[in-house]
PyMOL commands that place a pseudoatom at each C-alpha (Angstrom):
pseudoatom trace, name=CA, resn=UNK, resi=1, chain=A, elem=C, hetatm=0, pos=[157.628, 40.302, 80.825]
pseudoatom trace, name=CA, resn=UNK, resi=2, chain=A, elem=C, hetatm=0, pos=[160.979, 39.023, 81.288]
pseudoatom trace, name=CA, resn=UNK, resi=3, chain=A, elem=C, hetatm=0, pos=[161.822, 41.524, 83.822]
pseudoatom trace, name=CA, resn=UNK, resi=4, chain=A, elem=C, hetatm=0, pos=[164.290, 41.668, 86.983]
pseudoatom trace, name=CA, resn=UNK, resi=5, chain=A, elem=C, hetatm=0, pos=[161.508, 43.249, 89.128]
pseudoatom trace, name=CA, resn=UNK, resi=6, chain=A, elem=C, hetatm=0, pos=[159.725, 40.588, 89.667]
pseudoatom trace, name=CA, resn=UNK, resi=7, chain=A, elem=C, hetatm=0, pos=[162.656, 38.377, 90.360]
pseudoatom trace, name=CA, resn=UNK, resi=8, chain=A, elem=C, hetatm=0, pos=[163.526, 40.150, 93.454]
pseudoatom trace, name=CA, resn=UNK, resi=9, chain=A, elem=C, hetatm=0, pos=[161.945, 38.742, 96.329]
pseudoatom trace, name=CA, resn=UNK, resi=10, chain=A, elem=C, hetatm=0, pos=[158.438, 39.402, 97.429]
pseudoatom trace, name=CA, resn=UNK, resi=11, chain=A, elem=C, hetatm=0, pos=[159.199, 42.056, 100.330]
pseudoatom trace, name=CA, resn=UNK, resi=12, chain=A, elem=C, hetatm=0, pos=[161.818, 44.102, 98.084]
pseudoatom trace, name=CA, resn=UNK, resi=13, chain=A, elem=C, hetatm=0, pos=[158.819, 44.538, 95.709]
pseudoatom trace, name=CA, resn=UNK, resi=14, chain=A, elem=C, hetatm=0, pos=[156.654, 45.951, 98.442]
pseudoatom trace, name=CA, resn=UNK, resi=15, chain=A, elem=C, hetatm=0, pos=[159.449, 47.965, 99.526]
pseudoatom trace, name=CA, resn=UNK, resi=16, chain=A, elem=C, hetatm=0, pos=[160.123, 49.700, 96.398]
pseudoatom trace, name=CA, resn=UNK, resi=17, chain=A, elem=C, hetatm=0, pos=[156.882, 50.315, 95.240]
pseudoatom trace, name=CA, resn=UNK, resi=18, chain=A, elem=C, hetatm=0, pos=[155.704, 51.969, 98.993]
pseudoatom trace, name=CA, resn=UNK, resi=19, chain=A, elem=C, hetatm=0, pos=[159.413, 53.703, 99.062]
pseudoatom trace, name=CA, resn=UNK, resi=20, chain=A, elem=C, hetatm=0, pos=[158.690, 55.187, 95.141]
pseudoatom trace, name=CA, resn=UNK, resi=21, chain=A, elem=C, hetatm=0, pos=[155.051, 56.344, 96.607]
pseudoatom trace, name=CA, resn=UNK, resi=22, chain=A, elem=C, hetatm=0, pos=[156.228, 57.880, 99.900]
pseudoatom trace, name=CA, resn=UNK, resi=23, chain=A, elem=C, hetatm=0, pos=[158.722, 60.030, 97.294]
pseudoatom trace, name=CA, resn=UNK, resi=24, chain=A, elem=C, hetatm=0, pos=[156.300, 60.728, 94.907]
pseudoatom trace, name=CA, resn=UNK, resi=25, chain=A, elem=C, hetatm=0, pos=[153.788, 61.914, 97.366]
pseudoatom trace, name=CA, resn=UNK, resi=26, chain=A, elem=C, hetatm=0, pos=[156.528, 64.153, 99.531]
pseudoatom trace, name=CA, resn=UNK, resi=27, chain=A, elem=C, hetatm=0, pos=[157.469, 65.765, 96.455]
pseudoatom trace, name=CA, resn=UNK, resi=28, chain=A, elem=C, hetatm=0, pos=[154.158, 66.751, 95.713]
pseudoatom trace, name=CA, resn=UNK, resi=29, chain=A, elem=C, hetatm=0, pos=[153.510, 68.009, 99.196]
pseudoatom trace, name=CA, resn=UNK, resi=30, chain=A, elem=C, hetatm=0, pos=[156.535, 69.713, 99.355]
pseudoatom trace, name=CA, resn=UNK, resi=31, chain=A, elem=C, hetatm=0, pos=[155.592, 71.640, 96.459]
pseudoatom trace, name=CA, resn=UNK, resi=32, chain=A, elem=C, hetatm=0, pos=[152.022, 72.224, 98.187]
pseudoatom trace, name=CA, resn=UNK, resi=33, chain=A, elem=C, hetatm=0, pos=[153.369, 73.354, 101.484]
pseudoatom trace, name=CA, resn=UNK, resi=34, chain=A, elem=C, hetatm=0, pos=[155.688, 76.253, 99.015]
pseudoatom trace, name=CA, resn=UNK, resi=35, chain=A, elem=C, hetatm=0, pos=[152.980, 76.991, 97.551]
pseudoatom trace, name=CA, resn=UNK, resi=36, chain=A, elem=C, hetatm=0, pos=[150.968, 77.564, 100.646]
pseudoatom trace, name=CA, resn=UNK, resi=37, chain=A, elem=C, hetatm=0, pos=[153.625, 79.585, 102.257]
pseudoatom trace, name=CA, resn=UNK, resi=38, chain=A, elem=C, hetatm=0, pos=[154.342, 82.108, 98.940]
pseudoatom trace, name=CA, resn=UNK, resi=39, chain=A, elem=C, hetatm=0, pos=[150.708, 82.252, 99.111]
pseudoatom trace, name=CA, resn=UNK, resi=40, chain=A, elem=C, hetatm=0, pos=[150.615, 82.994, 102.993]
pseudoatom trace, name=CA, resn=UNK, resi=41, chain=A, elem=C, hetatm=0, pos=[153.537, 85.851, 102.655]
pseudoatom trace, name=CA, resn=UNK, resi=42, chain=A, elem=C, hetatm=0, pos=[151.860, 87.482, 100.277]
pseudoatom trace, name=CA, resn=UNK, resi=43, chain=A, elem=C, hetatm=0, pos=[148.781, 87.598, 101.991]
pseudoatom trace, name=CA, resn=UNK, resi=44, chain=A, elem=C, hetatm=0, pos=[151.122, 89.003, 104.684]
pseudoatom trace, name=CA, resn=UNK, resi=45, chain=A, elem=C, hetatm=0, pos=[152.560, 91.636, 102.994]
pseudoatom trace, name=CA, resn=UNK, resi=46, chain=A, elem=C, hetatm=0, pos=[149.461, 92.740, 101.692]
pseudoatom trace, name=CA, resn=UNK, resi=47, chain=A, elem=C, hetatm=0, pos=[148.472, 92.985, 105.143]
pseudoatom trace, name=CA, resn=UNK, resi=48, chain=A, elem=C, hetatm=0, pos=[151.069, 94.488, 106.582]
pseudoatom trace, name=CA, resn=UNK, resi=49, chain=A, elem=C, hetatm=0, pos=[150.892, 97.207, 103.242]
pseudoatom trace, name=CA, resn=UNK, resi=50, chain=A, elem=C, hetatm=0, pos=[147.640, 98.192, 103.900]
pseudoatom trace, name=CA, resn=UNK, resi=51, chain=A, elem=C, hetatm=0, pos=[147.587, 98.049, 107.817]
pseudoatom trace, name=CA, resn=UNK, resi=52, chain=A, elem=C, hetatm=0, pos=[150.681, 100.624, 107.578]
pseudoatom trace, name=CA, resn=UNK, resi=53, chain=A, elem=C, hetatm=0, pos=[147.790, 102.854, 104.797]
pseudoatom trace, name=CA, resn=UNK, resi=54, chain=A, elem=C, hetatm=0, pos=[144.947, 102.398, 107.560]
pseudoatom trace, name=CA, resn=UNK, resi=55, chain=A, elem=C, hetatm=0, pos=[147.721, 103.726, 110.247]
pseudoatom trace, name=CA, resn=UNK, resi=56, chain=A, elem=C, hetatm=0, pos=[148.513, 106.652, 108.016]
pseudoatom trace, name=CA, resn=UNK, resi=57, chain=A, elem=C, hetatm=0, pos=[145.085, 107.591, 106.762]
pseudoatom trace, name=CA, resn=UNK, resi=58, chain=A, elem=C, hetatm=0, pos=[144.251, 107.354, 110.784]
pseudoatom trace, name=CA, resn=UNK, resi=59, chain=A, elem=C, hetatm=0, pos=[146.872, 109.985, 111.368]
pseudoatom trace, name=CA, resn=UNK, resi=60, chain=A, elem=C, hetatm=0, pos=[145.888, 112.082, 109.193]
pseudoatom trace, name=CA, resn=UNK, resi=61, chain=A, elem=C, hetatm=0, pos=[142.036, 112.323, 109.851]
pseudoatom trace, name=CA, resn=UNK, resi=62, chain=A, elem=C, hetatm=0, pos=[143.916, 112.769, 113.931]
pseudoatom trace, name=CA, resn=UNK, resi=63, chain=A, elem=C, hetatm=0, pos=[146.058, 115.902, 112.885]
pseudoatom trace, name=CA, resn=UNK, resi=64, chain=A, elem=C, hetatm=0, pos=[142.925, 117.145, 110.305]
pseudoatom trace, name=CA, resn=UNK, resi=65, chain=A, elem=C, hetatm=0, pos=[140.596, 116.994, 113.693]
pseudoatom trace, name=CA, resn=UNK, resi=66, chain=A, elem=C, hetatm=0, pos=[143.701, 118.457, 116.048]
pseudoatom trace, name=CA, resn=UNK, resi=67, chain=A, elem=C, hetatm=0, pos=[143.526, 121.140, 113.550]
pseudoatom trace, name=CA, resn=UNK, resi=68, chain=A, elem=C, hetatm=0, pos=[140.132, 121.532, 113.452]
pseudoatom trace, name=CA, resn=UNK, resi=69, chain=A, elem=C, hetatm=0, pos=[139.474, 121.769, 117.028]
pseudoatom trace, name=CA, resn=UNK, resi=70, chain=A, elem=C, hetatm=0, pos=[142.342, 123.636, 117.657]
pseudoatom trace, name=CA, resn=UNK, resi=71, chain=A, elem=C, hetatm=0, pos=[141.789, 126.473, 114.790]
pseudoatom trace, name=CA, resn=UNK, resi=72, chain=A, elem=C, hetatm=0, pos=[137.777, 127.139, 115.690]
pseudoatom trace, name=CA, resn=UNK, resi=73, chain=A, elem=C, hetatm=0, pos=[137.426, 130.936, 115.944]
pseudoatom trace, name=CA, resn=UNK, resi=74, chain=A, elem=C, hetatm=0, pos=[134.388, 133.005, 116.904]
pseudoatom trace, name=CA, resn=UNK, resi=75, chain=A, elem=C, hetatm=0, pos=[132.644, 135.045, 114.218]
pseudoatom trace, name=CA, resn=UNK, resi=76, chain=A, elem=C, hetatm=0, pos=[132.257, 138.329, 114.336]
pseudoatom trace, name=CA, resn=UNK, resi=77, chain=A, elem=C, hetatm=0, pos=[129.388, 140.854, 113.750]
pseudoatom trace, name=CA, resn=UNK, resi=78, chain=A, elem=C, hetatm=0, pos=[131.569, 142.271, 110.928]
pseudoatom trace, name=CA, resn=UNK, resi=79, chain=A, elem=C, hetatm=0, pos=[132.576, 139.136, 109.428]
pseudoatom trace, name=CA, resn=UNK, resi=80, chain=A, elem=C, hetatm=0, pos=[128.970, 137.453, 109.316]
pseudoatom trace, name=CA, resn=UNK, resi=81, chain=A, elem=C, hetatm=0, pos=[128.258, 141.009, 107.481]
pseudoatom trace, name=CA, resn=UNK, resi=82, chain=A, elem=C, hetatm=0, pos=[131.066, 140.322, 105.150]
pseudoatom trace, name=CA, resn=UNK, resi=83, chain=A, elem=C, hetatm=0, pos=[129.677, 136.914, 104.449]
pseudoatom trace, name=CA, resn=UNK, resi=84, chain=A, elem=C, hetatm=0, pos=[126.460, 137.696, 104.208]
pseudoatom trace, name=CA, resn=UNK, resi=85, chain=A, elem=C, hetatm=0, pos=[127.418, 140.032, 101.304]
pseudoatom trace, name=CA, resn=UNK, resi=86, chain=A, elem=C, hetatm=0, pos=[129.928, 138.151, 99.714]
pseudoatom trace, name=CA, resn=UNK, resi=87, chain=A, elem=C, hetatm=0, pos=[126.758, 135.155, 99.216]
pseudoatom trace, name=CA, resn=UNK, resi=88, chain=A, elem=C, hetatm=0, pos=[124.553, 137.059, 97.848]
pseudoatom trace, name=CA, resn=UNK, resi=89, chain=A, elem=C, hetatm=0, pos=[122.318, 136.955, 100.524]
pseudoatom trace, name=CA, resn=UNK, resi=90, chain=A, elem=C, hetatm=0, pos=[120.457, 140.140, 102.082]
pseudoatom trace, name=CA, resn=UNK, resi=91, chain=A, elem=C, hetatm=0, pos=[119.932, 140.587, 105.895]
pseudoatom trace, name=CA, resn=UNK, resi=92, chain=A, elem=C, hetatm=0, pos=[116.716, 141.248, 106.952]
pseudoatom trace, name=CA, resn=UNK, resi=93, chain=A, elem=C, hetatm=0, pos=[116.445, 141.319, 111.170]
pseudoatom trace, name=CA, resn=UNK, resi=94, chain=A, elem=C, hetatm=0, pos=[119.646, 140.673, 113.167]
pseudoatom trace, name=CA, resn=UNK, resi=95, chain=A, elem=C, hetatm=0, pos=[118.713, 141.049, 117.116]
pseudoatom trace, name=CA, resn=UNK, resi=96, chain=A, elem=C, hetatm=0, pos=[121.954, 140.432, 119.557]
pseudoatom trace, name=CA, resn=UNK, resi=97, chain=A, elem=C, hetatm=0, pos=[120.723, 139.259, 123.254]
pseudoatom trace, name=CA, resn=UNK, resi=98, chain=A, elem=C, hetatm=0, pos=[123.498, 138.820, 125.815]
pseudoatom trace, name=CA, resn=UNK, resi=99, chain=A, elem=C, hetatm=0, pos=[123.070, 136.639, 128.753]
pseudoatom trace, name=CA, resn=UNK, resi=100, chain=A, elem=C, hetatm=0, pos=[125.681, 135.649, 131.871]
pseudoatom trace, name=CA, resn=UNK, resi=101, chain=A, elem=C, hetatm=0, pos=[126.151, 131.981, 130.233]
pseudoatom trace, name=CA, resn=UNK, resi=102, chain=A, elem=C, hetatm=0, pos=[125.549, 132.533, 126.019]
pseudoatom trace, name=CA, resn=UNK, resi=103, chain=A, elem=C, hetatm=0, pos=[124.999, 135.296, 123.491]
pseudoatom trace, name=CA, resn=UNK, resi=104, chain=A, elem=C, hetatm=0, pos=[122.150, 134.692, 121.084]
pseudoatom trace, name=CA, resn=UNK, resi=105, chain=A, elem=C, hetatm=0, pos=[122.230, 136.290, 117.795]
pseudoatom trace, name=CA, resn=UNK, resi=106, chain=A, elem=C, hetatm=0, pos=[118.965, 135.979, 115.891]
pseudoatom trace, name=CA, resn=UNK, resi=107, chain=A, elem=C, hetatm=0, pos=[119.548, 136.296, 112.513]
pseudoatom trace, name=CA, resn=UNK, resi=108, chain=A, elem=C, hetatm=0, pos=[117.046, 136.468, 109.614]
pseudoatom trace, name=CA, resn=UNK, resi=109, chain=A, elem=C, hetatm=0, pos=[118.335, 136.304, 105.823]
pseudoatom trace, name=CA, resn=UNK, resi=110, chain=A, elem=C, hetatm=0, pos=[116.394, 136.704, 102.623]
pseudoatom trace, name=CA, resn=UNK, resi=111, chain=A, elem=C, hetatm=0, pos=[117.990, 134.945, 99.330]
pseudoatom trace, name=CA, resn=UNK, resi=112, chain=A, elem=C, hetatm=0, pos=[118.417, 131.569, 97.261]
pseudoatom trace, name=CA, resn=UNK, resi=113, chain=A, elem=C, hetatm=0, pos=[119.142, 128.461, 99.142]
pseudoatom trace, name=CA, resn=UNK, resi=114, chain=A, elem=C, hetatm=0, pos=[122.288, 127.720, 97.062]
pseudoatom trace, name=CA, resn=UNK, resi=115, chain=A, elem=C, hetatm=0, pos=[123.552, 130.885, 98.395]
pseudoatom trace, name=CA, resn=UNK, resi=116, chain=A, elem=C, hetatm=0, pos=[122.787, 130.019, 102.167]
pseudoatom trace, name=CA, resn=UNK, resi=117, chain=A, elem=C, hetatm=0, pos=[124.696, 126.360, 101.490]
pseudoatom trace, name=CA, resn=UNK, resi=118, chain=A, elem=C, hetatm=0, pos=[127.913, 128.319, 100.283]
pseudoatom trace, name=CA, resn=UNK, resi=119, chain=A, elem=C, hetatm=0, pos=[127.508, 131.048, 103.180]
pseudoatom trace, name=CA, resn=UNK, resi=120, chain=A, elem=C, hetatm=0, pos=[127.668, 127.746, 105.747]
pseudoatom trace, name=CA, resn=UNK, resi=121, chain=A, elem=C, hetatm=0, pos=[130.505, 126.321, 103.226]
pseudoatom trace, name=CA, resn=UNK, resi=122, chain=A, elem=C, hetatm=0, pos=[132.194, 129.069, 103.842]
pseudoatom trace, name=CA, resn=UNK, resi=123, chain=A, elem=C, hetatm=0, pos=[132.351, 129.330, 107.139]
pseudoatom trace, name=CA, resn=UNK, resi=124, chain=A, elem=C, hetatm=0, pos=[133.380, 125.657, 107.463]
pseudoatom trace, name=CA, resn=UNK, resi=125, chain=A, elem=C, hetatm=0, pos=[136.270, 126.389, 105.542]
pseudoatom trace, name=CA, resn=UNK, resi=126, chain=A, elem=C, hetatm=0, pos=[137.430, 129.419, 107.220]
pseudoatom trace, name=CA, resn=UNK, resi=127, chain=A, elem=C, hetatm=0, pos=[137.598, 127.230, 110.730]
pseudoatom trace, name=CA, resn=UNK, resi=128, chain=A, elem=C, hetatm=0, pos=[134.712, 129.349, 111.798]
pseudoatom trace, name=CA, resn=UNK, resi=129, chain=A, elem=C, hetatm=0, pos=[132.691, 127.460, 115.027]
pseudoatom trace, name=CA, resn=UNK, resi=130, chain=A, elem=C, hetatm=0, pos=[129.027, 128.001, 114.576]
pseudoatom trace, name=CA, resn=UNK, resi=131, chain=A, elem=C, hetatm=0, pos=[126.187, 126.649, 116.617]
pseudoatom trace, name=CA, resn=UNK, resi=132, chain=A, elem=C, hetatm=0, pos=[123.016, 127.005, 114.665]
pseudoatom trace, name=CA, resn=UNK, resi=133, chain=A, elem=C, hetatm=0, pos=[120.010, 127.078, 116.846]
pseudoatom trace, name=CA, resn=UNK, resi=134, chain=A, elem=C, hetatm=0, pos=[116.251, 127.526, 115.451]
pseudoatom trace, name=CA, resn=UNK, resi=135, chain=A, elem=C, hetatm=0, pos=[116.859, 127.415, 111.741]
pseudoatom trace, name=CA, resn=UNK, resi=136, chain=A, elem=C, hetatm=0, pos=[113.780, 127.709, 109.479]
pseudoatom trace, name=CA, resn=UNK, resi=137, chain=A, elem=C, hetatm=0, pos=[113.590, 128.585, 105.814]
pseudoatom trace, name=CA, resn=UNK, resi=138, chain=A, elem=C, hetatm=0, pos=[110.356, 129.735, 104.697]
pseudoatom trace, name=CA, resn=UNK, resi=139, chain=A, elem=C, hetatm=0, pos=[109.464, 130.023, 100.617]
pseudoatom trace, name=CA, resn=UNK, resi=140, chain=A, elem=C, hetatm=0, pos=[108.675, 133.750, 99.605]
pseudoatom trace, name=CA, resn=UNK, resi=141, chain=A, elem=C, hetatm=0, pos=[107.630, 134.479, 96.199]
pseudoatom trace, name=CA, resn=UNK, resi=142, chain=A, elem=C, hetatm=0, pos=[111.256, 135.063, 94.801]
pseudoatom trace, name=CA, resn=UNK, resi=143, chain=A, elem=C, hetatm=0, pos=[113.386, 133.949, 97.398]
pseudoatom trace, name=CA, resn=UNK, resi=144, chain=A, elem=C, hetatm=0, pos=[113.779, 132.028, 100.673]
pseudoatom trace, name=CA, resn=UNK, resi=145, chain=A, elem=C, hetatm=0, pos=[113.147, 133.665, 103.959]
pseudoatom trace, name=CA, resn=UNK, resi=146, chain=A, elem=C, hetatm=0, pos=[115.947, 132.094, 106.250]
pseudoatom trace, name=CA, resn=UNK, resi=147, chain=A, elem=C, hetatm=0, pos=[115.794, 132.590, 110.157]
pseudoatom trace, name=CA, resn=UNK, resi=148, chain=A, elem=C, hetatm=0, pos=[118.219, 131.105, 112.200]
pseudoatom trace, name=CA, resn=UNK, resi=149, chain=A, elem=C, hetatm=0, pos=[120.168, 131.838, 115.815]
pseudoatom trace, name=CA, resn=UNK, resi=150, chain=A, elem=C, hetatm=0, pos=[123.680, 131.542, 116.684]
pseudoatom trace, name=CA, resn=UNK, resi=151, chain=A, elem=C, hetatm=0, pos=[124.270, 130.403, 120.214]
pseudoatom trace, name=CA, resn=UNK, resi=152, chain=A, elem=C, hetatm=0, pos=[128.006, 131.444, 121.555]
pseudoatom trace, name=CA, resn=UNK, resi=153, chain=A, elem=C, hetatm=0, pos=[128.689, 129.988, 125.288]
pseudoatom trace, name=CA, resn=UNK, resi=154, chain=A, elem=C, hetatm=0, pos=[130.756, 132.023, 127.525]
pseudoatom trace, name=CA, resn=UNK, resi=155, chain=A, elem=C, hetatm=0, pos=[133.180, 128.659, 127.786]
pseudoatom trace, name=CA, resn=UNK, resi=156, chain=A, elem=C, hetatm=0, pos=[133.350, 129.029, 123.754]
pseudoatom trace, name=CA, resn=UNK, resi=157, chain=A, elem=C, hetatm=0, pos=[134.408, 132.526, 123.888]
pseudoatom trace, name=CA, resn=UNK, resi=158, chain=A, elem=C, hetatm=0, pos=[137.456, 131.762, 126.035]
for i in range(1, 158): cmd.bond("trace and resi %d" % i, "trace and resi %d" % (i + 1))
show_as sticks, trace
zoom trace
């Protein structure tokens, strides 16, 4: 132990040792604190990435609704016939009442119930605005007896 460390005098020691263990512990935090940040960025960017998605998924659903609400169109006698035949389905009582605030169309169907979902379906995807009041389906033998009423207010029609 012939060495020129401990020669040095008794405060130089301390010195060096708490000066080398300052450095070494900087170094280390200096790579924690990079760490931390390229961590922290990234987290950032992510959240800036999908912030930007949520904004453009958001303006979408708004010009999908816009487009919705600004599309709806009133059926007509001749297209609910047209639909009604094009599903399969077979009318059995259609009764048309006209008041001074709403038109009521009673509507009674006979057919499968698959056939009634894709008559709604396809309504929905035609824009068509329907306000279904009443609806029962009652089980025949061989099909399903489907009664319904579709309520148009006079602020609807204009």
């Amino acid at each position: 132990m012939n060495s020129t460390f401990f020669n040095i005098p008794i405060w130089q020691q301390y010195l060096i040792c708490v000066l080398l263990t300052s450095t070494l512990f900087f170094i280390g935090y200096q790579f924690v604190i990079r760490d931390l940040k390229q961590q922290a960025d990234q987290q950032m960017l992510l959240y800036e990435e999908k912030n930007a998605e949520i904004k453009i998924l958001q303006a979408k659903i708004e010009r999908y609704q816009m487009a919705q609400n600004s599309s709806l169109t009133l059926i007509t006698e001749h297209e609910l016939a047209k639909a009604i035949d094009r599903n399969q389905l077979r009318l059995t009582s259609f009764k048309h009442q006209k008041s001074d605030l709403a038109t009521y169309w009673e509507v009674e169907l006979n057919g499968q119930f698959v056939n009634f979902m894709q008559f709604i379906a396809d309504f929905n995807h035609n824009f068509y605005y329907l306000n279904f009041q009443n609806l029962s389906i009652a089980k025949q033998d061989t099909y399903l007896q489907i009664r319904f009423s579709l309520l148009f207010k006079e602020e609807d029609m204009q």
